[in-house]
N, CA and C atoms as a LAMMPS dump frame, in Angstrom:
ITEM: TIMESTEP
0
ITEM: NUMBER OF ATOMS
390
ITEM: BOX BOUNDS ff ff ff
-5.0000000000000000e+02 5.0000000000000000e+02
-5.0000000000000000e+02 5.0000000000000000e+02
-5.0000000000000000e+02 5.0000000000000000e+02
ITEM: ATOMS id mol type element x y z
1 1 1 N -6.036 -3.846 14.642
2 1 2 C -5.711 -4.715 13.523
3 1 3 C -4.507 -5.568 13.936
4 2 1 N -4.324 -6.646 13.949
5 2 2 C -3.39 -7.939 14.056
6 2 3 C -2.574 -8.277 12.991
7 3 1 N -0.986 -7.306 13.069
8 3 2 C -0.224 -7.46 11.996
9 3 3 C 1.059 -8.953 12.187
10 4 1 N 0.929 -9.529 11.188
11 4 2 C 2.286 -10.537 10.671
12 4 3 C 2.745 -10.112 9.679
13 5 1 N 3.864 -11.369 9.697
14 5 2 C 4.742 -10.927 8.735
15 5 3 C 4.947 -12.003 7.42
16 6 1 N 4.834 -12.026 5.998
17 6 2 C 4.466 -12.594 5.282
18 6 3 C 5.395 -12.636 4.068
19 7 1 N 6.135 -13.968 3.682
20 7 2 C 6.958 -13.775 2.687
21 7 3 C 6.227 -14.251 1.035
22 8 1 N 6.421 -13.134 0.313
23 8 2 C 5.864 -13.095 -0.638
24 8 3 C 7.308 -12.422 -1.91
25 9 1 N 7.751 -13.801 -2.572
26 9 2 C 8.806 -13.452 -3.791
27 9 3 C 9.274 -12.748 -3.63
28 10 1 N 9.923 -13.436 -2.241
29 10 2 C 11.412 -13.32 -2.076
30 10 3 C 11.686 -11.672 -1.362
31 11 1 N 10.394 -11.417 -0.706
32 11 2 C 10.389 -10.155 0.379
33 11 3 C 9.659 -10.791 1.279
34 12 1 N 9.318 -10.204 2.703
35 12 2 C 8.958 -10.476 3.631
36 12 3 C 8.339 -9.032 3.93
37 13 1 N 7.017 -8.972 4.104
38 13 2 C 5.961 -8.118 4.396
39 13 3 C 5.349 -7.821 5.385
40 14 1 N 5.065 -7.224 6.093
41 14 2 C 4.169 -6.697 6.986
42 14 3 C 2.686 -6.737 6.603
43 15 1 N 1.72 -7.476 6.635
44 15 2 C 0.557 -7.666 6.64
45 15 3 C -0.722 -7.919 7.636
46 16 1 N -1.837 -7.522 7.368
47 16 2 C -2.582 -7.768 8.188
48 16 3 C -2.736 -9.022 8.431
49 17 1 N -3.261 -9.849 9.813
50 17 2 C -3.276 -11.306 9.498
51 17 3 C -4.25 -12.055 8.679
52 18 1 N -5.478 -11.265 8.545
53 18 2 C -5.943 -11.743 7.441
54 18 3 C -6.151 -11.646 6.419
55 19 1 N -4.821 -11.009 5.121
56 19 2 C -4.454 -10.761 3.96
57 19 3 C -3.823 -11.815 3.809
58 20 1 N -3.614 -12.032 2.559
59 20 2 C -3.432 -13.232 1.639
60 20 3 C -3.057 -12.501 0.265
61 21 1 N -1.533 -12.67 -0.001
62 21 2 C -1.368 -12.594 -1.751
63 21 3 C -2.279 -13.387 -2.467
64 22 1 N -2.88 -12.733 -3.562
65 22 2 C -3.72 -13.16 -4.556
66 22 3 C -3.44 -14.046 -5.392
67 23 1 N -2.266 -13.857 -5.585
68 23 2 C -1.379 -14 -7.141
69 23 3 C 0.024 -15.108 -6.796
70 24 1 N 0.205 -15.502 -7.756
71 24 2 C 1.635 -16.852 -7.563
72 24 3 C 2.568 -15.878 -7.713
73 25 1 N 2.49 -14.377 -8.772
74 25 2 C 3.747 -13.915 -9.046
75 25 3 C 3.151 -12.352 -9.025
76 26 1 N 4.305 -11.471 -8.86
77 26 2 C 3.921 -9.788 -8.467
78 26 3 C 3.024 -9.65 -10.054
79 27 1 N 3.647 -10.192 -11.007
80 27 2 C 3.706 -9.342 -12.63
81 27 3 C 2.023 -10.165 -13.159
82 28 1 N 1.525 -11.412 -12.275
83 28 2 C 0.036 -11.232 -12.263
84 28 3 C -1.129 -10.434 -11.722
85 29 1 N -0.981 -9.702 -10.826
86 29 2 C -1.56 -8.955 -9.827
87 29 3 C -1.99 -7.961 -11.102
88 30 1 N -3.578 -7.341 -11.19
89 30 2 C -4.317 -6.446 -11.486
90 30 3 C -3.551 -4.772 -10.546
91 31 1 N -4.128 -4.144 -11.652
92 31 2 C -4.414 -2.818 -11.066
93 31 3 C -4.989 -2.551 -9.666
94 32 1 N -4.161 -2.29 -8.501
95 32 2 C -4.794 -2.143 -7.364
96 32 3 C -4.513 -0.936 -6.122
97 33 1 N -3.634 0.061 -7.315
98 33 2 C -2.987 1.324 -6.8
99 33 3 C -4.221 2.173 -7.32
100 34 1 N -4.427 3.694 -6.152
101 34 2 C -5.586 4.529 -6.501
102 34 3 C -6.765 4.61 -5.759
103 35 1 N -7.244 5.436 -5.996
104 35 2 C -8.454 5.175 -5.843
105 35 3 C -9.628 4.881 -6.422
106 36 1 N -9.382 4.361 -7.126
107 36 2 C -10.602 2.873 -7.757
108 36 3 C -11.223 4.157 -8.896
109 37 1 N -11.203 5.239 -8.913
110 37 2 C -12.3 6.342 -10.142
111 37 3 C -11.501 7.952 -9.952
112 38 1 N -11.363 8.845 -10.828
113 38 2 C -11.346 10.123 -11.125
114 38 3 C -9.841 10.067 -11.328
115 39 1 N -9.341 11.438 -11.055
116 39 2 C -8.692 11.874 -11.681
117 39 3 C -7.102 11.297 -10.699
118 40 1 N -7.561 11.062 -9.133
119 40 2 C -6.611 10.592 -8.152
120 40 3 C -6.163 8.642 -8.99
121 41 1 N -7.246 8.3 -9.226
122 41 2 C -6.758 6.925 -9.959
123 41 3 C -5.738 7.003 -11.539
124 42 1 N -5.685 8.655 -12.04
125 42 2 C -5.05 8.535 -13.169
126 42 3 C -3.92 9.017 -13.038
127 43 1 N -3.52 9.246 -11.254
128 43 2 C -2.279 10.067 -11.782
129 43 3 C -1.338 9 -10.461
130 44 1 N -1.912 8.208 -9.811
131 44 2 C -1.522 7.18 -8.821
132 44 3 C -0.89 6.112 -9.336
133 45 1 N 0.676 6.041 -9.213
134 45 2 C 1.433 4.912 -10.254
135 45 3 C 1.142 3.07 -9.831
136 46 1 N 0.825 2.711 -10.872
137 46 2 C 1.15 1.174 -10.589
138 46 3 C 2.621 0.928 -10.064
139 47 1 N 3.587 1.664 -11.034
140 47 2 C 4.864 1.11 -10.854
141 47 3 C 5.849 2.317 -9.937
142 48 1 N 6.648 1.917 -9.585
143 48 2 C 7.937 2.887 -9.163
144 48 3 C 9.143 2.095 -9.975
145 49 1 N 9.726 3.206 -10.354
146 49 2 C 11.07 2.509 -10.917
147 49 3 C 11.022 1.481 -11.944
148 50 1 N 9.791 1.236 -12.336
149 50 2 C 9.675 0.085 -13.551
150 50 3 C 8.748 -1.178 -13.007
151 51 1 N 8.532 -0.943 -11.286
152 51 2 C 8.45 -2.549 -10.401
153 51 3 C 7.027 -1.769 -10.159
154 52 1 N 6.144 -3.159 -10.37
155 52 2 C 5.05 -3.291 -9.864
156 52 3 C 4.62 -2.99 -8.394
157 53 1 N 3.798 -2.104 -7.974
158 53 2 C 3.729 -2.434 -6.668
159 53 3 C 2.091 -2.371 -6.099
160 54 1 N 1.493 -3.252 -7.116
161 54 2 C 0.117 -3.892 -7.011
162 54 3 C -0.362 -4.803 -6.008
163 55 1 N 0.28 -5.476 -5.539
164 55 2 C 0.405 -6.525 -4.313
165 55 3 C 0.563 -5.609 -3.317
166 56 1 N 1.5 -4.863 -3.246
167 56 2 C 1.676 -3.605 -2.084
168 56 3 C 0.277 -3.06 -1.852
169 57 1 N -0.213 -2.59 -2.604
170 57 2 C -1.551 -1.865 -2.815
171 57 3 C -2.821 -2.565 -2.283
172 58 1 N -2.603 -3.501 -2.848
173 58 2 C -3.761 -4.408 -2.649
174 58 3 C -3.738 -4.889 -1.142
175 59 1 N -2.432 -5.1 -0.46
176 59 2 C -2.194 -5.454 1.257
177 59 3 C -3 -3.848 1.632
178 60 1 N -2.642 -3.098 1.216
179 60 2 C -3.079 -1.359 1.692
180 60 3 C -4.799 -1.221 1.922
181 61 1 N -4.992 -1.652 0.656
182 61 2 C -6.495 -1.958 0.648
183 61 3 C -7.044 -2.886 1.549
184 62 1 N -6.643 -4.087 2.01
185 62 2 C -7.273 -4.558 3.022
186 62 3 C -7.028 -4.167 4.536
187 63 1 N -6.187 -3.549 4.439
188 63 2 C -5.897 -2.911 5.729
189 63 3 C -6.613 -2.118 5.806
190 64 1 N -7.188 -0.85 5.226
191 64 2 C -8.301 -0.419 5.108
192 64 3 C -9.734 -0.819 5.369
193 65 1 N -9.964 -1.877 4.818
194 65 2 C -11.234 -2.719 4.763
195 65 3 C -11.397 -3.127 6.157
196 66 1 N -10.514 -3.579 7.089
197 66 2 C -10.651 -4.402 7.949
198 66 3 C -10.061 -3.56 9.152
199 67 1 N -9.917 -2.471 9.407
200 67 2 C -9.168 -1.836 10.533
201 67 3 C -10.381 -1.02 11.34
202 68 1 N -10.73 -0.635 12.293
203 68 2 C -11.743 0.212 12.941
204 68 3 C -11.781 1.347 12.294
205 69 1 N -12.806 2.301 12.269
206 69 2 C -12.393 3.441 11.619
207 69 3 C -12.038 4.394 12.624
208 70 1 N -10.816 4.739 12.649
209 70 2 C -9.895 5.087 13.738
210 70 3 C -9.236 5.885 13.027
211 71 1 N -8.682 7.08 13.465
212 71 2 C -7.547 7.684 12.756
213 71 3 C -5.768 6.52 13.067
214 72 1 N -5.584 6.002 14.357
215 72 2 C -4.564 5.629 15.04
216 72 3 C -4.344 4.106 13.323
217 73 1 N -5.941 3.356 13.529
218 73 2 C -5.688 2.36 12.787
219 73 3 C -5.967 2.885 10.985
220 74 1 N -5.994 3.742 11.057
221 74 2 C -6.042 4.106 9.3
222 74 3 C -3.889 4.572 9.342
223 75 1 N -3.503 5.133 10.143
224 75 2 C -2.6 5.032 10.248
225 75 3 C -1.554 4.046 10.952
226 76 1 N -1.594 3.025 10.894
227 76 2 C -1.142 1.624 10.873
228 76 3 C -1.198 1.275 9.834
229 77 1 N -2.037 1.412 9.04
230 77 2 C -2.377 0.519 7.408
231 77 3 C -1.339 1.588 6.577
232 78 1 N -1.109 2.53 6.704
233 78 2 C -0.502 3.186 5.819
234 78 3 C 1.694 3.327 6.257
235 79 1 N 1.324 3.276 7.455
236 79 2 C 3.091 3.075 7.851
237 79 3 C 3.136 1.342 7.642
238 80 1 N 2.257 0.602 7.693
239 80 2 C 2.443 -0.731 6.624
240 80 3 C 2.766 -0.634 5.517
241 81 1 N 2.036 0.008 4.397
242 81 2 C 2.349 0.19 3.229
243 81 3 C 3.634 1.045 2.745
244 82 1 N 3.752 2.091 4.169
245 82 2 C 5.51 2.706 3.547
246 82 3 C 6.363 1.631 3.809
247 83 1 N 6.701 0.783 5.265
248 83 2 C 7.393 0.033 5.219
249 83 3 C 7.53 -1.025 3.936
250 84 1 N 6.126 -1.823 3.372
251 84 2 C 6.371 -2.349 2.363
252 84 3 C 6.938 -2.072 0.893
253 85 1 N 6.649 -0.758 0.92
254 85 2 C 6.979 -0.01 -0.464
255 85 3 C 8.663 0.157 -0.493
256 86 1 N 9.411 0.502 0.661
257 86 2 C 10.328 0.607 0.84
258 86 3 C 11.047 -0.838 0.993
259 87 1 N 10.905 -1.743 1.812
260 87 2 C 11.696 -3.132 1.827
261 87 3 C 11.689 -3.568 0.336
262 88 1 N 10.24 -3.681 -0.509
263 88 2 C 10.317 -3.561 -1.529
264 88 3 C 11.29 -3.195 -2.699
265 89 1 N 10.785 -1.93 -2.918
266 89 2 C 12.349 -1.03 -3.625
267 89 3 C 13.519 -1.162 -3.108
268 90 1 N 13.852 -1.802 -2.131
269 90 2 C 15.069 -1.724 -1.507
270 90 3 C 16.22 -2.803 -2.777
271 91 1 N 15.405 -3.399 -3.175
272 91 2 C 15.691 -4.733 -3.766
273 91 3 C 16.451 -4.567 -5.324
274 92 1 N 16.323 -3.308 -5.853
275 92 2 C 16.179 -2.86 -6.907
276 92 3 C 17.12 -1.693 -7.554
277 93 1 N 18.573 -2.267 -8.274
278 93 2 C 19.42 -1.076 -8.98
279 93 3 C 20.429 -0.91 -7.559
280 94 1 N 21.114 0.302 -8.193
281 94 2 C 22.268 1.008 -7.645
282 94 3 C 21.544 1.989 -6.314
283 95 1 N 22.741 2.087 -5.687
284 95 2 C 22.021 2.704 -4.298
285 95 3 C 21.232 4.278 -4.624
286 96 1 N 21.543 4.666 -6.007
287 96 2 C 21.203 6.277 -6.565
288 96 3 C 19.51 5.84 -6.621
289 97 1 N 19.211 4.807 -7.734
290 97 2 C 18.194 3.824 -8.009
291 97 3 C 17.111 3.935 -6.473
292 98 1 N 17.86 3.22 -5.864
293 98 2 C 17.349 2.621 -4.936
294 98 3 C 16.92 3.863 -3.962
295 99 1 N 17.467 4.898 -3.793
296 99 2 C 16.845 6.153 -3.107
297 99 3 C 15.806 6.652 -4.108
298 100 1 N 15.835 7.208 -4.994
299 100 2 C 14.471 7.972 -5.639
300 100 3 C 13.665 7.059 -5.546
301 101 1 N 13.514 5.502 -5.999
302 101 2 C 12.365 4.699 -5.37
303 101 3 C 11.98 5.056 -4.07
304 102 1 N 12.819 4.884 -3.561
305 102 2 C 11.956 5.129 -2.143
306 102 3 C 11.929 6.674 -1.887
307 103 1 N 12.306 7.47 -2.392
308 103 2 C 11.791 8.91 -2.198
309 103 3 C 10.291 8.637 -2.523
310 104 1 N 9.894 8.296 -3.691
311 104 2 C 8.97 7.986 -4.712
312 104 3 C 7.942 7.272 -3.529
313 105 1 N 8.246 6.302 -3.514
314 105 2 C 7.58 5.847 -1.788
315 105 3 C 6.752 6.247 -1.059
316 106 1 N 7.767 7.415 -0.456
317 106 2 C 7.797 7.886 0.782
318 106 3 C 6.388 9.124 0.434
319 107 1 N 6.722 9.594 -0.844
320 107 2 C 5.392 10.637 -1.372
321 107 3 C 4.071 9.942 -1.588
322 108 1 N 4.285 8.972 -1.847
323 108 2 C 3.203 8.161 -2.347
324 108 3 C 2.635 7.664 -0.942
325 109 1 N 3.354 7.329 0.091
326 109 2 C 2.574 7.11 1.817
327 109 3 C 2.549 8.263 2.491
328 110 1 N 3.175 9.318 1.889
329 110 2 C 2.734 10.464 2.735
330 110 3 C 1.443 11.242 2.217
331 111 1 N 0.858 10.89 0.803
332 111 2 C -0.119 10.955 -0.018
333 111 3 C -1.683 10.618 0.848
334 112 1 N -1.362 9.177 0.713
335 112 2 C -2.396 8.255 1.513
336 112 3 C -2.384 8.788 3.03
337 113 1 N -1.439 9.101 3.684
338 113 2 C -1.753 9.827 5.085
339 113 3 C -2.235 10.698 5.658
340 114 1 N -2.211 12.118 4.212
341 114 2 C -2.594 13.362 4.536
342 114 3 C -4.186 13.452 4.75
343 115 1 N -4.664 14.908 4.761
344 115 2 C -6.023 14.768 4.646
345 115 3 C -6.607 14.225 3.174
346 116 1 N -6.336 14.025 2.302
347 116 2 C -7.351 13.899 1.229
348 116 3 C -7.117 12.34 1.485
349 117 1 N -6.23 11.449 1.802
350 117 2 C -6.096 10.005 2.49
351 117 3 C -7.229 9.963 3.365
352 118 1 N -7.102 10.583 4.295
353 118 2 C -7.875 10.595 5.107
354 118 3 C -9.681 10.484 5.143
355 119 1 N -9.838 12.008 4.16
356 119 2 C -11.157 12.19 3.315
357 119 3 C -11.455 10.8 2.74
358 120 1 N -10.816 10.065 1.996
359 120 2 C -11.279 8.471 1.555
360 120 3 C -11.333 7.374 2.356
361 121 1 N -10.306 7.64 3.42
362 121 2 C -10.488 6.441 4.513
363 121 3 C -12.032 6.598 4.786
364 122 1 N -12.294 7.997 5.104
365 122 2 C -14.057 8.106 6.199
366 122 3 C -15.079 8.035 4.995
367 123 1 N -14.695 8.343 3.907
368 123 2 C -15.672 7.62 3.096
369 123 3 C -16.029 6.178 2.785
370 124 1 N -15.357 5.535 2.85
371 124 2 C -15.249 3.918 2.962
372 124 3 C -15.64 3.465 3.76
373 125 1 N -15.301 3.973 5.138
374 125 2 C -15.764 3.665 6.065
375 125 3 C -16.628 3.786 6.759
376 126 1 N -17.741 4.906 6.088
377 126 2 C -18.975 6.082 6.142
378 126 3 C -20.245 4.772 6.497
379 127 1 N -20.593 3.765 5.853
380 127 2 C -21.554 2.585 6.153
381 127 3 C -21.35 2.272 6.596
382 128 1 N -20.303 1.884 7.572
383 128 2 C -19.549 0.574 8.525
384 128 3 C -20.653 0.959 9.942
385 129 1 N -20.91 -0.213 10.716
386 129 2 C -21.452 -0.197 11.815
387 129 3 C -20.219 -0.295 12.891
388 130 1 N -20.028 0.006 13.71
389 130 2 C -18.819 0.154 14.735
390 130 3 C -19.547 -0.401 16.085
């Protein structure tokens, strides 16, 4: 996967090169944290700390979509998304603030990394021709 770097309101992102923000502003962006159905989509936050991080999500998701199905490149898409989650929150409150966000983060990409991350990457990727 072919990562740049992409400034999007007033952060600068790590993205795949062929992702594209959707949206003019974060606070338009749809629901795009989860996994799309059950019980993992009801307990997977839109927000940390109050801040949207739907645009984050949605870069996550195409990194997904578009990476080999590889363990090396399912993990690229996801130390993308910690880095973003974190530069992100970085932005946000007092330095007390600004750590539990990114604790908050850091669970939430270590989430997507483990095996049950994993279990959904190879399902997604279960039709793909290679």
């Amino acid at each position: 996967m072919d990562i740049t770097t992409k400034e999007y309101c007033g952060v600068t992102y790590l993205t795949p090169k062929t992702f594209e923000f959707a949206y003019v502003t974060i606070d338009e962006y749809p629901s795009f944290c989860g996994a799309g159905e059950g019980i993992g989509d009801l307990i997977v936050p839109e927000r940390i700390g109050g801040h949207s991080c739907s645009h984050i999500c949605h870069c996550h998701d195409h990194s997904w979509a578009i990476c080999k199905n590889t363990f090396v490149e399912f993990m690229v898409g996801n130390m993308m998304f910690l880095f973003n989650l974190i530069t992100y929150l970085m932005r946000f409150g007092n330095p007390w603030k600004r750590g539990k966000n990114m604790l908050i983060g850091l669970g939430y990409a270590i989430v997507v990394s483990s095996p049950v991350g994993w279990k959904i990457f190879k399902r997604i990727k279960k039709y793909e021709v290679e």
